[in-house]
PDB file with one MODEL, atoms N, CA, C and O in Angstrom:
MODEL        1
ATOM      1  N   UNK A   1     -42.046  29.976 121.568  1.00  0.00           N
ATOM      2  CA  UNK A   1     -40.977  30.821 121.088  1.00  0.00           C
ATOM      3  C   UNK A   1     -41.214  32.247 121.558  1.00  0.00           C
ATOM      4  O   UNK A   1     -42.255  32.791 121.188  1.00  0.00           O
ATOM      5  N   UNK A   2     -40.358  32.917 122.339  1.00  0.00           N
ATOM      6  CA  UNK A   2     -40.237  34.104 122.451  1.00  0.00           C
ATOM      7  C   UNK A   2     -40.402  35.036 121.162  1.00  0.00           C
ATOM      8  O   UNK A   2     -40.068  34.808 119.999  1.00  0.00           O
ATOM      9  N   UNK A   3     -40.991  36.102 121.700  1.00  0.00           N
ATOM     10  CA  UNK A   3     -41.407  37.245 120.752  1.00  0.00           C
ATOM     11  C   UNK A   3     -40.331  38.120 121.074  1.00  0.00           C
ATOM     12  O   UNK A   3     -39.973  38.338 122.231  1.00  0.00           O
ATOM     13  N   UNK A   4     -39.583  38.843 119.614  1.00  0.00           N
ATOM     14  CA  UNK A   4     -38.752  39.747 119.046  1.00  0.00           C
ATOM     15  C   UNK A   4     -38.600  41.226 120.101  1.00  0.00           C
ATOM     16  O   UNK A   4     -39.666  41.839 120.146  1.00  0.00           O
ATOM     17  N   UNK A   5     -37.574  41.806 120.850  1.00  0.00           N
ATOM     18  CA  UNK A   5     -38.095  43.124 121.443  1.00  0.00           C
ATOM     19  C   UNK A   5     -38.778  43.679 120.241  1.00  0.00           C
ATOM     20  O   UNK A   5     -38.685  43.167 119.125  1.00  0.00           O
ATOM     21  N   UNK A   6     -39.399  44.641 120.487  1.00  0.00           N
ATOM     22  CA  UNK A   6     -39.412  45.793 119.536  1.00  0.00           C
ATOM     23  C   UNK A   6     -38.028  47.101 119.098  1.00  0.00           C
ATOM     24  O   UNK A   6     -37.725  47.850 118.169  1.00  0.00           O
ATOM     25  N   UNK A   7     -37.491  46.671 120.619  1.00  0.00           N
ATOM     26  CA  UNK A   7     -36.059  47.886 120.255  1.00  0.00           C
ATOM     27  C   UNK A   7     -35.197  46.973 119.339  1.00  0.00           C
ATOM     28  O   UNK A   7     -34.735  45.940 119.823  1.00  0.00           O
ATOM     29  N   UNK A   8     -34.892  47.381 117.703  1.00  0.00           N
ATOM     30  CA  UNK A   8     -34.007  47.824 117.271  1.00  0.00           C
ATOM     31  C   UNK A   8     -32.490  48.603 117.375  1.00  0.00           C
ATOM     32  O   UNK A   8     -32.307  49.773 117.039  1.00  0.00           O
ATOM     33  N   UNK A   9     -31.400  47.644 117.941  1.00  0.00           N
ATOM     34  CA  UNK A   9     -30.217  48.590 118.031  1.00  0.00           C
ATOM     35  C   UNK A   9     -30.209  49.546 116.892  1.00  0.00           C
ATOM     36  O   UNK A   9     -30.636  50.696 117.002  1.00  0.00           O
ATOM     37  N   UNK A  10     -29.711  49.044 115.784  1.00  0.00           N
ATOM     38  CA  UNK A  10     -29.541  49.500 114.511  1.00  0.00           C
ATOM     39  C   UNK A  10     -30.260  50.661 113.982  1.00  0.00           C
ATOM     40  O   UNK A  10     -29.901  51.412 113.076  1.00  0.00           O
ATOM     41  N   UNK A  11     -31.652  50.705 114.900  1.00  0.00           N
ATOM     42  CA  UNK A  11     -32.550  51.600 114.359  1.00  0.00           C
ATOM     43  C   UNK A  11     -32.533  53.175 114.546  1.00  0.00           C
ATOM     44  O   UNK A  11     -32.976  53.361 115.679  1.00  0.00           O
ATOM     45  N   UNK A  12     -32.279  54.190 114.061  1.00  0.00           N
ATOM     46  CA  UNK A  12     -31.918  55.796 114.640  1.00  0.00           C
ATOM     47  C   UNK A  12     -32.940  56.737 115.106  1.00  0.00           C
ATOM     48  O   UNK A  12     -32.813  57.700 115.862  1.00  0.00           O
ATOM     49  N   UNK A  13     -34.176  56.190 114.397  1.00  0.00           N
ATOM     50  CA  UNK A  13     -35.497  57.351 114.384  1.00  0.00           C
ATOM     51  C   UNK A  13     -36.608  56.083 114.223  1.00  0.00           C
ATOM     52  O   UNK A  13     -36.734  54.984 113.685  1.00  0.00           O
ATOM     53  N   UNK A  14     -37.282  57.001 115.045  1.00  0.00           N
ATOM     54  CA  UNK A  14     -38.893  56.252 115.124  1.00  0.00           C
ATOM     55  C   UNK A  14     -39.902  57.107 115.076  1.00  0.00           C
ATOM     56  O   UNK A  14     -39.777  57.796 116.087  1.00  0.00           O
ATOM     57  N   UNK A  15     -40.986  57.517 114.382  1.00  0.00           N
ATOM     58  CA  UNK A  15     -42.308  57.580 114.241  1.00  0.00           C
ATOM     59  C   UNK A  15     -42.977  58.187 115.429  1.00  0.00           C
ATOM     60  O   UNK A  15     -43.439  57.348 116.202  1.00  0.00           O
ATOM     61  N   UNK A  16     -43.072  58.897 115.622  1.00  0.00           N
ATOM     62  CA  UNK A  16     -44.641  58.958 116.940  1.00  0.00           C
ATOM     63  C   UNK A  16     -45.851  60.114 116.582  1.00  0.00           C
ATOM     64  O   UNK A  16     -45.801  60.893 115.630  1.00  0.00           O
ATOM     65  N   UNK A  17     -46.737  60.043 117.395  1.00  0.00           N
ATOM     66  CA  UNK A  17     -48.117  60.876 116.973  1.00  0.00           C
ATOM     67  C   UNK A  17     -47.617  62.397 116.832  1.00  0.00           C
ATOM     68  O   UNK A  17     -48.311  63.175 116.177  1.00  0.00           O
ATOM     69  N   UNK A  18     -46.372  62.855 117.460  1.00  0.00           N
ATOM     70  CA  UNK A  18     -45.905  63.897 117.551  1.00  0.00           C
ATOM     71  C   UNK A  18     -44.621  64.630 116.868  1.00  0.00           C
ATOM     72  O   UNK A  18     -44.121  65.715 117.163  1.00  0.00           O
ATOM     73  N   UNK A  19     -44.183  63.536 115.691  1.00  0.00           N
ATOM     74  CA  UNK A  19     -43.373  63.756 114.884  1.00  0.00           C
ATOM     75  C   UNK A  19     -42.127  62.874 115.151  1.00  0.00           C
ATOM     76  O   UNK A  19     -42.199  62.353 116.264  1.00  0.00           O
ATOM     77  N   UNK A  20     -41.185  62.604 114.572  1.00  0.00           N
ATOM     78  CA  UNK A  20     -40.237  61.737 114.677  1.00  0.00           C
ATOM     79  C   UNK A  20     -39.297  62.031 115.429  1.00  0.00           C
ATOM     80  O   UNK A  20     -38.722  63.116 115.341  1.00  0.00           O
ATOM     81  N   UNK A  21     -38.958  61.056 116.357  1.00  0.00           N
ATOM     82  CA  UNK A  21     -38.190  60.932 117.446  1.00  0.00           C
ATOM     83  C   UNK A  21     -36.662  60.416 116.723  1.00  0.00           C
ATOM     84  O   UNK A  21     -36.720  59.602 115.802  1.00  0.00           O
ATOM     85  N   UNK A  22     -35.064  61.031 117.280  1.00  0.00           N
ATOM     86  CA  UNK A  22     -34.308  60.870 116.646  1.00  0.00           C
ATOM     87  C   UNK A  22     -33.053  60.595 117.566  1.00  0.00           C
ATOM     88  O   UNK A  22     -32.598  61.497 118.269  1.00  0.00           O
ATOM     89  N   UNK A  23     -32.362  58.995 117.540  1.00  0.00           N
ATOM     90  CA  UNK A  23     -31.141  59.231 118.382  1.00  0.00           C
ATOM     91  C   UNK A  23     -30.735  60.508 118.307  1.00  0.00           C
ATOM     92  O   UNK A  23     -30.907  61.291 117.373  1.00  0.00           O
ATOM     93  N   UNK A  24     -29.977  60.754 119.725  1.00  0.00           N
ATOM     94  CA  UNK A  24     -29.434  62.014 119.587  1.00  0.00           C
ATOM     95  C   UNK A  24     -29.995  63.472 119.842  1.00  0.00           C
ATOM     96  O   UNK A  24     -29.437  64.569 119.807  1.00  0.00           O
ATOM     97  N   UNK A  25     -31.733  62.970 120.199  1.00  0.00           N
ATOM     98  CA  UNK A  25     -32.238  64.538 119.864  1.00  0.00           C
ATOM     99  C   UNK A  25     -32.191  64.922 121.473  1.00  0.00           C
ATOM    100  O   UNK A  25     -32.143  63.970 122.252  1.00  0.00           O
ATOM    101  N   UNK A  26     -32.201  66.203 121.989  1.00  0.00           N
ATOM    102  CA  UNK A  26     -32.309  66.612 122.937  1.00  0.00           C
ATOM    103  C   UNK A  26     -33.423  67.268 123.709  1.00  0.00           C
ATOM    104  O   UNK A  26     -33.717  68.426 123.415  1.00  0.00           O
ATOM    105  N   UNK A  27     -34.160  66.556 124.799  1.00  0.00           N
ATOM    106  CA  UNK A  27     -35.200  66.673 125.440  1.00  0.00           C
ATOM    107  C   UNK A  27     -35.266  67.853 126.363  1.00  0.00           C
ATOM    108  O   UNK A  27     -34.289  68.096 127.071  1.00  0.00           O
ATOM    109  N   UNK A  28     -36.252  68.545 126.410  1.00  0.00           N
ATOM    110  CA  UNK A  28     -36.258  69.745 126.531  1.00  0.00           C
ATOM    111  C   UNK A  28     -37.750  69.770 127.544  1.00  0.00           C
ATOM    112  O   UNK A  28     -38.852  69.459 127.092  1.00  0.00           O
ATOM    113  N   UNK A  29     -37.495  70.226 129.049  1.00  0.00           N
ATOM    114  CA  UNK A  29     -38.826  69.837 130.034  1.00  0.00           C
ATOM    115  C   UNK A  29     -39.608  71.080 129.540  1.00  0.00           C
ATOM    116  O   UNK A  29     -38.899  71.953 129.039  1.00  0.00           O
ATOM    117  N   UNK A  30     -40.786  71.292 129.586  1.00  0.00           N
ATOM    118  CA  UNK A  30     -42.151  72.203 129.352  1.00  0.00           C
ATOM    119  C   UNK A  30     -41.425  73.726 129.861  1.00  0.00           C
ATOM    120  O   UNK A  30     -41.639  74.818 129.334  1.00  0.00           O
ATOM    121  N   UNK A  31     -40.336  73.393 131.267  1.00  0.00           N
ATOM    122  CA  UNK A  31     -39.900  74.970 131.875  1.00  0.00           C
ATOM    123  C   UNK A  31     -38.261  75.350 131.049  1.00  0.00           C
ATOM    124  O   UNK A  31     -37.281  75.929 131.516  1.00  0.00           O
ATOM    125  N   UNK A  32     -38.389  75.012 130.272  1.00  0.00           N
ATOM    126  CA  UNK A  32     -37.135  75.145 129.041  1.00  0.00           C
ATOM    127  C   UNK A  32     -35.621  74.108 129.187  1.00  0.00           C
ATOM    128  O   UNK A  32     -34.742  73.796 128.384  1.00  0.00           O
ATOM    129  N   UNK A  33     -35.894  73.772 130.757  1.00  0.00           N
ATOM    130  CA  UNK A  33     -34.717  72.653 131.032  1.00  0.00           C
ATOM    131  C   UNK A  33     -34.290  71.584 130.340  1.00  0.00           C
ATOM    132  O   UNK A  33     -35.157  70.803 129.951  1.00  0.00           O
ATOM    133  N   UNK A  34     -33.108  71.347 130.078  1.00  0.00           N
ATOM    134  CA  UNK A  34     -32.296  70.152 129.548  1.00  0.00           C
ATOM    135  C   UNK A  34     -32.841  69.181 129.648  1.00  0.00           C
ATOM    136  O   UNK A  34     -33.928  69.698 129.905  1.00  0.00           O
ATOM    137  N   UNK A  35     -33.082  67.953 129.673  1.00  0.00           N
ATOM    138  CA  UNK A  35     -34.063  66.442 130.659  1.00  0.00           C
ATOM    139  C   UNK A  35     -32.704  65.608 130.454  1.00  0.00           C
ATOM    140  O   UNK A  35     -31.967  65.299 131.391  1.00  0.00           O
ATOM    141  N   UNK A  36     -32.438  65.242 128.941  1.00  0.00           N
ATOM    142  CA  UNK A  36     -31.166  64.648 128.645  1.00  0.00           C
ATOM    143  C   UNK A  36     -31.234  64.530 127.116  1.00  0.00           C
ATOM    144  O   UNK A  36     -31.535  65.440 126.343  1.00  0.00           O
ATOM    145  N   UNK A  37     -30.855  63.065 126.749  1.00  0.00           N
ATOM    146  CA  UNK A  37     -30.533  63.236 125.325  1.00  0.00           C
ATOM    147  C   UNK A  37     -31.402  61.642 124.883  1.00  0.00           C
ATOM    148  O   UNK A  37     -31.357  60.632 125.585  1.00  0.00           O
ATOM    149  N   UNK A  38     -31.968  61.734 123.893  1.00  0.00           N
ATOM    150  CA  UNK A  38     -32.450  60.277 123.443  1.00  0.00           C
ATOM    151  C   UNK A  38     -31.532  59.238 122.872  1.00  0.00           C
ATOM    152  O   UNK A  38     -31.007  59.592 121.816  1.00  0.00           O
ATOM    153  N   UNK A  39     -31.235  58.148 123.268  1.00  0.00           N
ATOM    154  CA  UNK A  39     -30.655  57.231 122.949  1.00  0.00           C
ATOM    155  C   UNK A  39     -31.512  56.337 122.369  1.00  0.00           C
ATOM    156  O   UNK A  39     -30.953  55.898 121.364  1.00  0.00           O
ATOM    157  N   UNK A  40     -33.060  55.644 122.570  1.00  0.00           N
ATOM    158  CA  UNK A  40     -33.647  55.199 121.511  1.00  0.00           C
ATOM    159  C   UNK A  40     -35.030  55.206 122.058  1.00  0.00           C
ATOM    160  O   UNK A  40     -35.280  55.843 123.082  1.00  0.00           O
ATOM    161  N   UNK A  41     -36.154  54.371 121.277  1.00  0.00           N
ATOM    162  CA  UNK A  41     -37.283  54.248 121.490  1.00  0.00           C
ATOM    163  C   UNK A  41     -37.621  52.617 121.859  1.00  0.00           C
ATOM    164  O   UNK A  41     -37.401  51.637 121.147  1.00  0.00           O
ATOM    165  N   UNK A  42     -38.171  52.660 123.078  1.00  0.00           N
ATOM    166  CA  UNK A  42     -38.825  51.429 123.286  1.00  0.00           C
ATOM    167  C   UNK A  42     -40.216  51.197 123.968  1.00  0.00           C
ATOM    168  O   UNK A  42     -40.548  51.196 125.154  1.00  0.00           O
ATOM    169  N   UNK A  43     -41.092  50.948 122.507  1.00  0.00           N
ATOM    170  CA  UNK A  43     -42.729  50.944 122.848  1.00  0.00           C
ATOM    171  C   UNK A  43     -43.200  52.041 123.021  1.00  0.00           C
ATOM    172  O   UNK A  43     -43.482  52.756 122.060  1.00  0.00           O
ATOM    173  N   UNK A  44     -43.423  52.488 124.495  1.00  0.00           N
ATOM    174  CA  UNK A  44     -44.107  53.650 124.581  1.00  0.00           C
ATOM    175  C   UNK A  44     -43.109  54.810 125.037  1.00  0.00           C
ATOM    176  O   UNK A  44     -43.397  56.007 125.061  1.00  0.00           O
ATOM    177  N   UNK A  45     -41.661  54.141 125.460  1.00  0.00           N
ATOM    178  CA  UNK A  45     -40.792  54.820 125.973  1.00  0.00           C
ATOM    179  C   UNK A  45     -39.807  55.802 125.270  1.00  0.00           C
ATOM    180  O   UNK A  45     -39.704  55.495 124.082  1.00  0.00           O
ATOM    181  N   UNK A  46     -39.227  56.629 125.531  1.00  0.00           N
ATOM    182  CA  UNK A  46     -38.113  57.460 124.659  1.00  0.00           C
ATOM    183  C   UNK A  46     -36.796  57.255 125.943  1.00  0.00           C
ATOM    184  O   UNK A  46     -36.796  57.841 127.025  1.00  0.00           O
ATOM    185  N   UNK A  47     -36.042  56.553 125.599  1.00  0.00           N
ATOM    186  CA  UNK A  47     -34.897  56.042 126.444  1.00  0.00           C
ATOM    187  C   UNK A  47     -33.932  57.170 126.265  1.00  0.00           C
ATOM    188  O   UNK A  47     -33.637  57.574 125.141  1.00  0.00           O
ATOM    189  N   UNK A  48     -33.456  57.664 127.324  1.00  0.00           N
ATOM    190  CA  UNK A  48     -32.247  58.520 127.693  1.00  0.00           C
ATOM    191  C   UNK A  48     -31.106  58.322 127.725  1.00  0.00           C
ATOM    192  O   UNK A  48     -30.788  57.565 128.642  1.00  0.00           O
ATOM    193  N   UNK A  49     -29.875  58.857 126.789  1.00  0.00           N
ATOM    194  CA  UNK A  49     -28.389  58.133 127.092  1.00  0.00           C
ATOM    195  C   UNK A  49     -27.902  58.412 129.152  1.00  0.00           C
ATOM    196  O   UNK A  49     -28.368  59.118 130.046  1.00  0.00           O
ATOM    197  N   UNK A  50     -27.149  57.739 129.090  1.00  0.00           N
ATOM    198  CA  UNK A  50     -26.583  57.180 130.344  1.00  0.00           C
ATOM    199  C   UNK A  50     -26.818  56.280 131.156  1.00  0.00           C
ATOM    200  O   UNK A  50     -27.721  55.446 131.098  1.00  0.00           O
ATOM    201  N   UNK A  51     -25.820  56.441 132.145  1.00  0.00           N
ATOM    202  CA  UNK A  51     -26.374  55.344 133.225  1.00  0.00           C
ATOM    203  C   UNK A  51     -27.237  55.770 134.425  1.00  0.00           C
ATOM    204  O   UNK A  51     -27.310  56.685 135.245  1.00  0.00           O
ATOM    205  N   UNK A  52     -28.041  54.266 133.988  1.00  0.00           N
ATOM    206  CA  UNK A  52     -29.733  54.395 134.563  1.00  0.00           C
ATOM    207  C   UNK A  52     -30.919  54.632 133.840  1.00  0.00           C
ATOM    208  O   UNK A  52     -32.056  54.505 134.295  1.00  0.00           O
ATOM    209  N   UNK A  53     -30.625  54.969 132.729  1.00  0.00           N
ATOM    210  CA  UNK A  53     -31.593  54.648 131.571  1.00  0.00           C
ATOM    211  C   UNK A  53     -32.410  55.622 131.742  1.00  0.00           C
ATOM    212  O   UNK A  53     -33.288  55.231 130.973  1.00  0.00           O
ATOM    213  N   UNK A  54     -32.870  56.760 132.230  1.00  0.00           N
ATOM    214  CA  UNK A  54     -34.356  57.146 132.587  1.00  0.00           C
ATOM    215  C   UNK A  54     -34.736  57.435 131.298  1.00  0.00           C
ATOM    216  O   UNK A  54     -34.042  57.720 130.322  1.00  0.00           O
ATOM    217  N   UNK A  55     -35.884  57.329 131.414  1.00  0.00           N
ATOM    218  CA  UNK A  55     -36.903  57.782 130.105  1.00  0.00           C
ATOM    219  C   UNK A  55     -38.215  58.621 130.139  1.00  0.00           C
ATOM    220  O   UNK A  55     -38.352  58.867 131.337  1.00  0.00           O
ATOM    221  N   UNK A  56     -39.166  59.145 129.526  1.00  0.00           N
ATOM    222  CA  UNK A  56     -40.311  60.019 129.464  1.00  0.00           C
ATOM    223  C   UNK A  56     -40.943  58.857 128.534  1.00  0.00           C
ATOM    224  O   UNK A  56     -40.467  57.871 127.973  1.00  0.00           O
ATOM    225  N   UNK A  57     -42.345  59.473 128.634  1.00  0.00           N
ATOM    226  CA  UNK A  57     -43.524  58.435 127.642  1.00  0.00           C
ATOM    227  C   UNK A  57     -43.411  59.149 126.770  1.00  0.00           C
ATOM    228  O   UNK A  57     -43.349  60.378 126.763  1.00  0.00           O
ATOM    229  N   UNK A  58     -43.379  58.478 126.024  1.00  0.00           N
ATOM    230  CA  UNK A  58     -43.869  58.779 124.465  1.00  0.00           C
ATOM    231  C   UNK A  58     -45.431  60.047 124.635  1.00  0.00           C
ATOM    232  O   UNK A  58     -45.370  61.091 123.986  1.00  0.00           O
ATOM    233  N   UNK A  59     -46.405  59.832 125.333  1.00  0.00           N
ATOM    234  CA  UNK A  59     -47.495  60.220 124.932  1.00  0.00           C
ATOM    235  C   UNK A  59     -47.195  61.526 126.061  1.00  0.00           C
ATOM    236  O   UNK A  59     -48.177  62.166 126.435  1.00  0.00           O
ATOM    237  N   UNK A  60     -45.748  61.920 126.616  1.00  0.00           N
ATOM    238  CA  UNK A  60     -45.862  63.583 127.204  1.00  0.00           C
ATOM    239  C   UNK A  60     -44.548  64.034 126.071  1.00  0.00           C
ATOM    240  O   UNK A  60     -43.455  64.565 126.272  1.00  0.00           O
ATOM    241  N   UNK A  61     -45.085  63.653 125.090  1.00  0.00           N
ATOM    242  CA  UNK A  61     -43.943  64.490 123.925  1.00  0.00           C
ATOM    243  C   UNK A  61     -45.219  65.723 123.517  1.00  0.00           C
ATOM    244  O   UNK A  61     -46.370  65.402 123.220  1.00  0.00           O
ATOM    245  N   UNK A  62     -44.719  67.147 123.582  1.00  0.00           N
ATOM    246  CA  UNK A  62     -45.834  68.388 123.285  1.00  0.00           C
ATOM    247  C   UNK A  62     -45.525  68.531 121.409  1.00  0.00           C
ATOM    248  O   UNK A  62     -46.285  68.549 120.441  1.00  0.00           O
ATOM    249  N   UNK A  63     -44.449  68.589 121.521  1.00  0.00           N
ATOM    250  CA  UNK A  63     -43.969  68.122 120.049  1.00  0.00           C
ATOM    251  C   UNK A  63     -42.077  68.078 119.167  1.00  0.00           C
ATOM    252  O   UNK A  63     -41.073  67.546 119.640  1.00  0.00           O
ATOM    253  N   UNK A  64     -42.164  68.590 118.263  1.00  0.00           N
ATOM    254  CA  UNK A  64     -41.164  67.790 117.953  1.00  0.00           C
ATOM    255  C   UNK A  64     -39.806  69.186 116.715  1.00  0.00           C
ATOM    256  O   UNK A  64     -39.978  69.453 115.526  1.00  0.00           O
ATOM    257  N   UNK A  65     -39.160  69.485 117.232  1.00  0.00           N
ATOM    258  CA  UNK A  65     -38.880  71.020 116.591  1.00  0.00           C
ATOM    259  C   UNK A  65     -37.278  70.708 116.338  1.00  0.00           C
ATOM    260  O   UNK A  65     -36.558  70.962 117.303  1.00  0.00           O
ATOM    261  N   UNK A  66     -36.610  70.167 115.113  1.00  0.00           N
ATOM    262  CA  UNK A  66     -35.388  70.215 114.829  1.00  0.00           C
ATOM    263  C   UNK A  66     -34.770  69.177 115.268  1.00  0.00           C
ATOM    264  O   UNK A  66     -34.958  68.038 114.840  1.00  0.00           O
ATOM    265  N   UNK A  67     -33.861  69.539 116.298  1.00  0.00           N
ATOM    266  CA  UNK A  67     -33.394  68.315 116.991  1.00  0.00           C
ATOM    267  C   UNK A  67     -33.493  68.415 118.077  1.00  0.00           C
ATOM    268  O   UNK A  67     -32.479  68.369 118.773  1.00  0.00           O
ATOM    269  N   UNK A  68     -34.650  68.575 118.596  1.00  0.00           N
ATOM    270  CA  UNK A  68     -35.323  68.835 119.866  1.00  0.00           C
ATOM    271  C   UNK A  68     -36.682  68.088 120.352  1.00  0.00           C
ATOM    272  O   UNK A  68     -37.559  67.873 119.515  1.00  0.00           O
ATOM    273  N   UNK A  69     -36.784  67.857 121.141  1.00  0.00           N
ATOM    274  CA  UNK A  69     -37.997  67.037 121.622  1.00  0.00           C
ATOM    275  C   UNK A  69     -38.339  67.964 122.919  1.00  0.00           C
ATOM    276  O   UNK A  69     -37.674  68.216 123.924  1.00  0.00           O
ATOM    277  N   UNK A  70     -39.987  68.482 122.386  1.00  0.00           N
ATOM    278  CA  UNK A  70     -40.133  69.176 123.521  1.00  0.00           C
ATOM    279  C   UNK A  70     -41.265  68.805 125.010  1.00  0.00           C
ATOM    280  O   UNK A  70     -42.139  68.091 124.519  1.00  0.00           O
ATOM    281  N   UNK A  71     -41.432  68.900 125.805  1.00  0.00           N
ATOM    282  CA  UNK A  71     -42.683  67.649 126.839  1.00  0.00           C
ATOM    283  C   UNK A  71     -43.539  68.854 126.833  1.00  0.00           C
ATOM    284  O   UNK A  71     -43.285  69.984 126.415  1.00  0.00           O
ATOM    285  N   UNK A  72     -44.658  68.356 127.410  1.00  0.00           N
ATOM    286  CA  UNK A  72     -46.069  69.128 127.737  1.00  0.00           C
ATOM    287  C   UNK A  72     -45.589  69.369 129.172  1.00  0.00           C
ATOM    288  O   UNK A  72     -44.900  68.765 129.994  1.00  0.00           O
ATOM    289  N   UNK A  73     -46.354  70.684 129.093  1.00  0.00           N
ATOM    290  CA  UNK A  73     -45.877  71.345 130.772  1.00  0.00           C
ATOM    291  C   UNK A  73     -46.074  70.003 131.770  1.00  0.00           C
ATOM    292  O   UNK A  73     -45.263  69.943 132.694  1.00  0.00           O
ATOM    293  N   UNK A  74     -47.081  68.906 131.680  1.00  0.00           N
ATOM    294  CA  UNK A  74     -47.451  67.522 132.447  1.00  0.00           C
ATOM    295  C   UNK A  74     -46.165  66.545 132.352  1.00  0.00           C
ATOM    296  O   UNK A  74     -46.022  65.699 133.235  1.00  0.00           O
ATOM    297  N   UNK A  75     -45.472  66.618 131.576  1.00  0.00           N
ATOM    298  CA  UNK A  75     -44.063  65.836 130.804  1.00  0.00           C
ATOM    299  C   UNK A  75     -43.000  65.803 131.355  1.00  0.00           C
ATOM    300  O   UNK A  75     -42.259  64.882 131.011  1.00  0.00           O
ATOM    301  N   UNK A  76     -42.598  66.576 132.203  1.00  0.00           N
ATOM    302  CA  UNK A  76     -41.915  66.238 133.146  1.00  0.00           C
ATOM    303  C   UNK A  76     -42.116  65.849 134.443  1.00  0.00           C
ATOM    304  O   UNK A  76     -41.163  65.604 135.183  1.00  0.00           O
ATOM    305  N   UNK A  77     -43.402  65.757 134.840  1.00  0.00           N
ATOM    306  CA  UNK A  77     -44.171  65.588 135.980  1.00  0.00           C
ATOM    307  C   UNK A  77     -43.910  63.853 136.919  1.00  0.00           C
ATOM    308  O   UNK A  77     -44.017  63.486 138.089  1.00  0.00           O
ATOM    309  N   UNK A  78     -43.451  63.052 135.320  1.00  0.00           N
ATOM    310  CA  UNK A  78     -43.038  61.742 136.359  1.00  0.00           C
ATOM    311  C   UNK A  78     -41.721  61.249 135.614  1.00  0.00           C
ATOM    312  O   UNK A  78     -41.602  60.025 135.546  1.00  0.00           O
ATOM    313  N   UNK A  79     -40.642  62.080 135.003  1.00  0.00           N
ATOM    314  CA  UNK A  79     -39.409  62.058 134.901  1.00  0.00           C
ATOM    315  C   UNK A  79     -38.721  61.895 136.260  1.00  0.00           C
ATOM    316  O   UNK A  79     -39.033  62.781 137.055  1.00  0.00           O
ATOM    317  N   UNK A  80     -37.975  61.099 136.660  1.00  0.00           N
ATOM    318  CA  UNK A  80     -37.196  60.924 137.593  1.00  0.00           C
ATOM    319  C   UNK A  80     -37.520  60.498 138.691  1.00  0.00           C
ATOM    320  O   UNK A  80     -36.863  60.697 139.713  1.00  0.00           O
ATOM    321  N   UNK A  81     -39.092  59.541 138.605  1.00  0.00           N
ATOM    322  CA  UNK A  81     -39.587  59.092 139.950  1.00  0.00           C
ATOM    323  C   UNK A  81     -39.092  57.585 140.320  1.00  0.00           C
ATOM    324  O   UNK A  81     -39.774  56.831 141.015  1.00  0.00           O
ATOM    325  N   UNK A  82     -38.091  57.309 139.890  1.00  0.00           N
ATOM    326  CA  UNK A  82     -37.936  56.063 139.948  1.00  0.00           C
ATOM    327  C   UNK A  82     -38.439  55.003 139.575  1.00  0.00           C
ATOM    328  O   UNK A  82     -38.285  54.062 140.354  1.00  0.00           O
ATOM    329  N   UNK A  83     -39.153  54.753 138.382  1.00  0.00           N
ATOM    330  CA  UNK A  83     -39.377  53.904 137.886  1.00  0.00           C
ATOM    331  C   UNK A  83     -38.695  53.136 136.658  1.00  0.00           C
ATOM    332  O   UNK A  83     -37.786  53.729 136.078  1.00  0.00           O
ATOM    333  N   UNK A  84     -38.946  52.275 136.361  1.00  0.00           N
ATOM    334  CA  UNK A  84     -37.685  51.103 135.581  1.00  0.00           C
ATOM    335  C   UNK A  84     -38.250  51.477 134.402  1.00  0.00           C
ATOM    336  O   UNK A  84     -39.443  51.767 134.489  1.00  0.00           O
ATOM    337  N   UNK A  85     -37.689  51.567 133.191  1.00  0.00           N
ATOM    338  CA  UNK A  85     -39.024  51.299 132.068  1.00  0.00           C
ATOM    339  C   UNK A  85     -38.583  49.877 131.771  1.00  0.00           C
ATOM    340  O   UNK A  85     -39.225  49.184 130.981  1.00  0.00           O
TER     341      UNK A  85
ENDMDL
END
């Protein structure tokens, strides 16, 4: 029997070492830039609304301020390299 994703549609906010991650919150690169917007969490990932999905790791979140998610100056460093999450 297949094992359950962990992504939750239904689910809005998730937990991380760096404070809670929130549909909707807006990602913010280390040099003050936009990145995009969170649409959800999967595993280690913080998934981006639109098409193409891109996402940041969970572990380059610097921290976590309102409705903002902010990266470690390193945190944007492999945003947009083409990889799938």
């Amino acid at each position: 029997m297949a094992s359950p994703s962990p992504f939750d549609s239904a689910q809005t906010s998730w937990p991380t070492e760096s404070g809670v991650v929130k549909k909707g919150m807006t990602v913010i690169a280390a040099d003050g830039g936009v990145i995009g917007v969170v649409d959800h969490v999967d595993g280690q990932e913080v998934i981006l609304e639109g098409e193409g999905a891109s996402f940041v790791a969970v572990s380059e979140i610097d921290g976590v301020d309102g409705d903002r998610i902010l990266l470690s100056p390193r945190g944007d460093a492999t945003f947009g390299l083409g990889a799938e999450p």
